[in-house]
N, C-alpha and C positions, 0 to 999 in steps of 0.2 A: 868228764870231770877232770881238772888240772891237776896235778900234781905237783911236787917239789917247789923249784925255782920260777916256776913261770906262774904259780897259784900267790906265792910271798909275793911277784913283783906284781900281779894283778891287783891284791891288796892293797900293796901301797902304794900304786899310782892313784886309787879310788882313795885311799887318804886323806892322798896331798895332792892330786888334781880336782878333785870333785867341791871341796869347800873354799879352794880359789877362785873356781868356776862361777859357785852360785853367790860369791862376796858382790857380785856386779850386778844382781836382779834385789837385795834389798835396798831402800829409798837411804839415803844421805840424808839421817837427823843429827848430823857430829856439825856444830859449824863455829870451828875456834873461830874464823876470821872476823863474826859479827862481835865473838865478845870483846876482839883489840878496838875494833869499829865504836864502840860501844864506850869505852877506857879512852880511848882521843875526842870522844863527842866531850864525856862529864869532864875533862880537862881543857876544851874550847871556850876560852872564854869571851870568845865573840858568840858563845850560841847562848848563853845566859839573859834570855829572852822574858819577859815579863808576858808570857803566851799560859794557858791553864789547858793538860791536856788527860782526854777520857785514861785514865791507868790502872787496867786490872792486879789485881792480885796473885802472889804464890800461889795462895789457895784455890783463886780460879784457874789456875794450870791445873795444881795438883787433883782437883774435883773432875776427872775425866770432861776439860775443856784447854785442853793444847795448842787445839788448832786454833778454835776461836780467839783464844788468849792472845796467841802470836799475831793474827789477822790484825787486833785490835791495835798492837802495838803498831803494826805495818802500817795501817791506815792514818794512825796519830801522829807516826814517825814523818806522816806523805803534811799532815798539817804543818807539824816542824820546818819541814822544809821551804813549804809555801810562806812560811813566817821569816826565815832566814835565809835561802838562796842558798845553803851550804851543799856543793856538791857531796859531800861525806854523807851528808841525810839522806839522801837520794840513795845511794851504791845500799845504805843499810838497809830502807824499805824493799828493796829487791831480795838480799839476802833472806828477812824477817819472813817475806811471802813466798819465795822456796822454799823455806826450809817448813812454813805451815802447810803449805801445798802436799807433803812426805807425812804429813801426818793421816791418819785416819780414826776420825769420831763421829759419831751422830749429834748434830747440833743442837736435839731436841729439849736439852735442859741446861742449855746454858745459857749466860747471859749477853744480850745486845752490848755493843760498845759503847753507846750510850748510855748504858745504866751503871754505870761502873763510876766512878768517886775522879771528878778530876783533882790532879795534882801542878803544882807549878816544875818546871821543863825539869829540873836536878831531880825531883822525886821519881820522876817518871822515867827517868835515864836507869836511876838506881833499880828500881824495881825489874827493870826490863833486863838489867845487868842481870841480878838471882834468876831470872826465869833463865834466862839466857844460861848461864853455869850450871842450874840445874839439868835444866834439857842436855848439857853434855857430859856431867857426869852418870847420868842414864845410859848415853847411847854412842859417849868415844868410847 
């Protein structure tokens, strides 16, 4: 058993070595960079596309479907793109589907992308915004 000075530093090297350690084995659901991605799309006014696209709801994130929620947008975002050619569309479909990939849900009660309310490109930016803000004031 340790005593004195060598038991205190034992302590606090398991502290402050141990919770830096394991900061690198939990999944990266923080992603400020899709919401600036996100803030230069709804101000693009070359992307103000007369395109109608599948747009989940708050609620369907918040209804324990996260992952699905974000896929949907990923997928939608991959339509945008094919509709606009904007490289920026692109980089954010990659982000949207890492950052769903870090999630963990069962899919078994939630909804196809398809059943979900399309909206025209500005609603569907917006919305994707709040999911987006919300997901990182969870988990920055």
């Amino acid at each position: 058993m340790l005593r004195g000075r060598p038991t205190l530093a034992s302590v606090l090297l398991c502290c402050i070595c141990l919770p830096v350690l394991t900061q690198g084995n939990k999944p990266k659901l923080c992603s400020l960079d899709s919401i600036t991605r996100v803030n230069k799309l709804i101000n693009d006014k070359d992307l103000l596309l007369d395109c109608m696209l599948y747009t989940p709801t708050t609620g369907d994130y918040k209804q324990n479907c996260p992952r699905s929620t974000l896929d949907c947008f990923a997928d939608e975002v991959n339509v945008l793109f094919e509709e606009s050619n904007n490289n920026k569309v692109a980089r954010l479909r990659g982000m949207l589907k890492t950052l769903a990939g870090h999630i963990d849900q069962s899919e078994s009660e939630c909804l196809q992308c398809e059943s979900h309310k399309e909206e025209k490109v500005e609603k569907f930016l917006s919305d994707l915004l709040e999911i987006l803000k919300q997901n990182n004031s969870e988990h920055c």
